[in-house]
C-alpha positions in Angstrom: 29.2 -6.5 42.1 28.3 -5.0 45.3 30.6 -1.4 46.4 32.4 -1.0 49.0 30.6 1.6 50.4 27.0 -0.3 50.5 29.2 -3.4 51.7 30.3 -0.9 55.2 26.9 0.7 55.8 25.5 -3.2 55.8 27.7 -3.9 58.1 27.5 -0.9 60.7 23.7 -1.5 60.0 23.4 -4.9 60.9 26.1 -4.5 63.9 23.4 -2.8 65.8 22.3 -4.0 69.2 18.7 -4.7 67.8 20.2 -7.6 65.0 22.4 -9.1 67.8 20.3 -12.3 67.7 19.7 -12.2 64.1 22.8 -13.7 62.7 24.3 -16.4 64.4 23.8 -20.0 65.2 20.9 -20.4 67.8 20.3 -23.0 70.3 16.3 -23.8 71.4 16.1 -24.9 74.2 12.4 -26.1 75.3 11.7 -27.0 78.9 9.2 -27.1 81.7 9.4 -23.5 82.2 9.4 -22.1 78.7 11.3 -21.8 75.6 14.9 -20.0 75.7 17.3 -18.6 72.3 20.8 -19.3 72.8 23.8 -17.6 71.0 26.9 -16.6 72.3 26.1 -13.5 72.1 22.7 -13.2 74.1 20.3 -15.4 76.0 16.0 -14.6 75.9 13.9 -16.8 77.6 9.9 -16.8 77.0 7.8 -18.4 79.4 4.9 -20.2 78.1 2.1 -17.2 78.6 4.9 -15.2 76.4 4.1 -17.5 73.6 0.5 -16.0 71.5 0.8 -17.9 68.0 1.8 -21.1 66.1 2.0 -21.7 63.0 3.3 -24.3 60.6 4.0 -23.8 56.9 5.5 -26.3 55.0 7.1 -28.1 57.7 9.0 -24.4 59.1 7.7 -23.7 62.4 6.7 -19.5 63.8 6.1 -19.0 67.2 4.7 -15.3 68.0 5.3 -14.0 70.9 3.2 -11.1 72.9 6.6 -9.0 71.6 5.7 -9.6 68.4 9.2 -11.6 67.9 9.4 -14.5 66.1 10.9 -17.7 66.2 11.7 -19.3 63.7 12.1 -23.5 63.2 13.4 -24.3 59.7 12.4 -27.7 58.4 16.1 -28.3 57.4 17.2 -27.1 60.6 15.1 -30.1 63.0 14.2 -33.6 61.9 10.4 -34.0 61.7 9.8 -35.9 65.0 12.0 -33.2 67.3 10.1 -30.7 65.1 6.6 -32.4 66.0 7.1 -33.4 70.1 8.4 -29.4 70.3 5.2 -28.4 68.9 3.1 -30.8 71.0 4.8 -29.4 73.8 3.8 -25.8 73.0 0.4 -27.1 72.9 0.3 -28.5 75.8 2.1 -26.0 77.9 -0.3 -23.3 76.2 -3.0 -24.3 74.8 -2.4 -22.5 71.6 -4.0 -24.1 68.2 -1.6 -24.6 65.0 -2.1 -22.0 62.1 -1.5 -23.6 58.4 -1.1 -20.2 57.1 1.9 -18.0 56.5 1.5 -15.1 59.3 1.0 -11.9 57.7 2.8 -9.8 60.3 6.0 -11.2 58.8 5.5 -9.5 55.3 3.5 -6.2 56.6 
C-alpha cells in the first residue's frame, strides 16, 4: 500500500513542465519535413537532421535525437508494416543505419 504522502509528492513531481509529454496519448506524425509528437498538451517537431540514432529491439523502435530525447515506438503500439515503412522513411530521409542493440543512454 502506497501513503498518501508519497502518492502527493508523485504527483506534484510528475506535474512538472519537464514530464508534460511523458504521460499521455501521443500522436507520430511522420512527413516530408520531419517527424512531429502530438498530445494535447504540447506539440515538438524534429526535422530530419534532428534525428542522430535508430535502433530496433525486439520490434520497439528508439529514435535519438541531437537533444538526446527519445522516441519511443512500442511494438504493441504500431502493426509491423506502419512500424517498418516509418523506419524506411527515417532511412531515407537521413541516412541513419538501424542499431539491434538496446541504447545504453536509456539506462545510464
Amino acid at each position: 500500500m502506497v501513503s498518501d504522502f508519497y502518492k502527493v509528492n508523485i504527483k506534484k513531481l510528475y506535474s512538472l513542465k519537464i514530464y508534460d509529454n511523458y504521460f499521455c496519448n501521443t500522436t507520430i506524425v511522420v512527413n516530408d519535413e520531419g517527424i512531429a509528437t502530438l498530445t494535447n498538451i504540447c506539440e515538438v517537431y524534429y526535422k530530419w537532421n534532428a534525428l542522430k540514432k535508430i535502433y530496433v529491439v525486439d520490434g520497439n523502435v528508439f529514435i535519438e535525437t541531437f537533444m538526446r530525447d527519445f522516441i519511443f515506438l512500442a511494438r504493441d503500439s504500431l502493426n509491423e508494416i506502419l512500424c517498418k515503412e516509418i523506419v524506411d522513411k527515417i532511412k531515407t530521409n537521413t541516412g541513419i543505419q538501424v542499431t539491434t542493440m538496446m541504447p545504453s543512454i536509456i539506462f545510464a
